[in-house]
N, C-alpha and C positions, 0 to 999 in steps of 0.2 A: 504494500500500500504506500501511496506518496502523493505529493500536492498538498501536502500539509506543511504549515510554518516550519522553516529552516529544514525543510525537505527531511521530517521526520520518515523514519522508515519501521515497518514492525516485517519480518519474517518467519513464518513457523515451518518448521522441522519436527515432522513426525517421526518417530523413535520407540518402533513398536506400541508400546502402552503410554508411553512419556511421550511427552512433547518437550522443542527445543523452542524457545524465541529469539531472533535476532532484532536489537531493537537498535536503530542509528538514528545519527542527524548532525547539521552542520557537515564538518571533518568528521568522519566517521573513525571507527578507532573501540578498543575494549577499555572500559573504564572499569567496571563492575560486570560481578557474577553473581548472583542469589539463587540458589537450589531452595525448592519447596515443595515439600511433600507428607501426605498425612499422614497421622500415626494416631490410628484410633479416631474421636469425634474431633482434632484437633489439626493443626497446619504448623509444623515445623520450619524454619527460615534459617540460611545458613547465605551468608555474605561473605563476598573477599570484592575490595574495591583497591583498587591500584594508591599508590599515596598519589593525593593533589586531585584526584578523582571526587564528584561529588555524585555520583550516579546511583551509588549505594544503598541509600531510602527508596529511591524509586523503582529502584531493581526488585529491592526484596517487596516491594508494597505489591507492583502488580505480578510478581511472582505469587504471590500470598493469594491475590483475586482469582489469577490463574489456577489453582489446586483448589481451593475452595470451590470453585464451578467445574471441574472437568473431575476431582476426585482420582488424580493420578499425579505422577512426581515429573515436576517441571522446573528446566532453565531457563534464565533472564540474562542473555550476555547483553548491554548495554555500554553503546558509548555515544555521547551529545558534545561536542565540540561548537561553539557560536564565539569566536572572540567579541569582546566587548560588548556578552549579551547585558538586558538590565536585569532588576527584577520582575517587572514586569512580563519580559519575555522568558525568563526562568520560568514563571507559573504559567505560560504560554505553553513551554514546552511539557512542563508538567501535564496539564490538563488535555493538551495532545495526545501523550501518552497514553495515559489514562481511558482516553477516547476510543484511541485506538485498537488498546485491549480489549477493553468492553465489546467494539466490534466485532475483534476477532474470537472472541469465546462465544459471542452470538453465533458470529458464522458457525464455527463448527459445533455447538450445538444441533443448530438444523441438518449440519452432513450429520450428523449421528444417528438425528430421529431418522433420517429418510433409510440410513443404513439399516438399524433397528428395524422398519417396517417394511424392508425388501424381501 
């Protein structure tokens, strides 16, 4: 997906049961990693963000969305490069994100049910 501010990008990577995400924008690049996956009624979060990286909360955040909706264990590799973004455009990029997960757990919901009902 793209055409979003500072040409946000999400990619998913199916991985037998797990799913991978590829999330970029700006300079693309790996800033942060978040693994999430459940353990019981519960969603475990395991972070590593590079030092100077600030991608790490929002890694693990829609990583966290991610397993909570699909109920399997999923990666967040993310990197956002904007030099001289503001904040403004921080919570831009934030809420893109965020967006864009959302959409992407909708989409493959519906591939699921149509699978489901084949």
């Amino acid at each position: 997906m793209t055409g979003f501010p500072f040409d946000i990008r999400l990619r998913t990577v199916p991985m037998g049961k797990d799913i991978a995400f590829l999330i970029t924008g700006g300079q693309a690049h790996i800033g942060a990693v978040a693994t999430a996956y459940p353990v019981g009624d519960r969603v475990r979060v395991a972070v590593h963000a590079l030092p100077g990286h600030r991608e790490g909360d929002l890694a693990a955040g829609v990583a966290r969305m991610a397993t909570e909706a699909l109920g399997c264990t999923v990666v967040v590799a993310m990197g956002i490069h904007v030099e001289g973004v503001t904040k403004e455009e921080i919570n831009t990029i934030v809420r893109t994100v965020r967006r864009l997960m959302e959409d992407e757990l909708a989409r493959i919901a519906r591939w699921t049910a149509r699978r489901t009902r084949a």
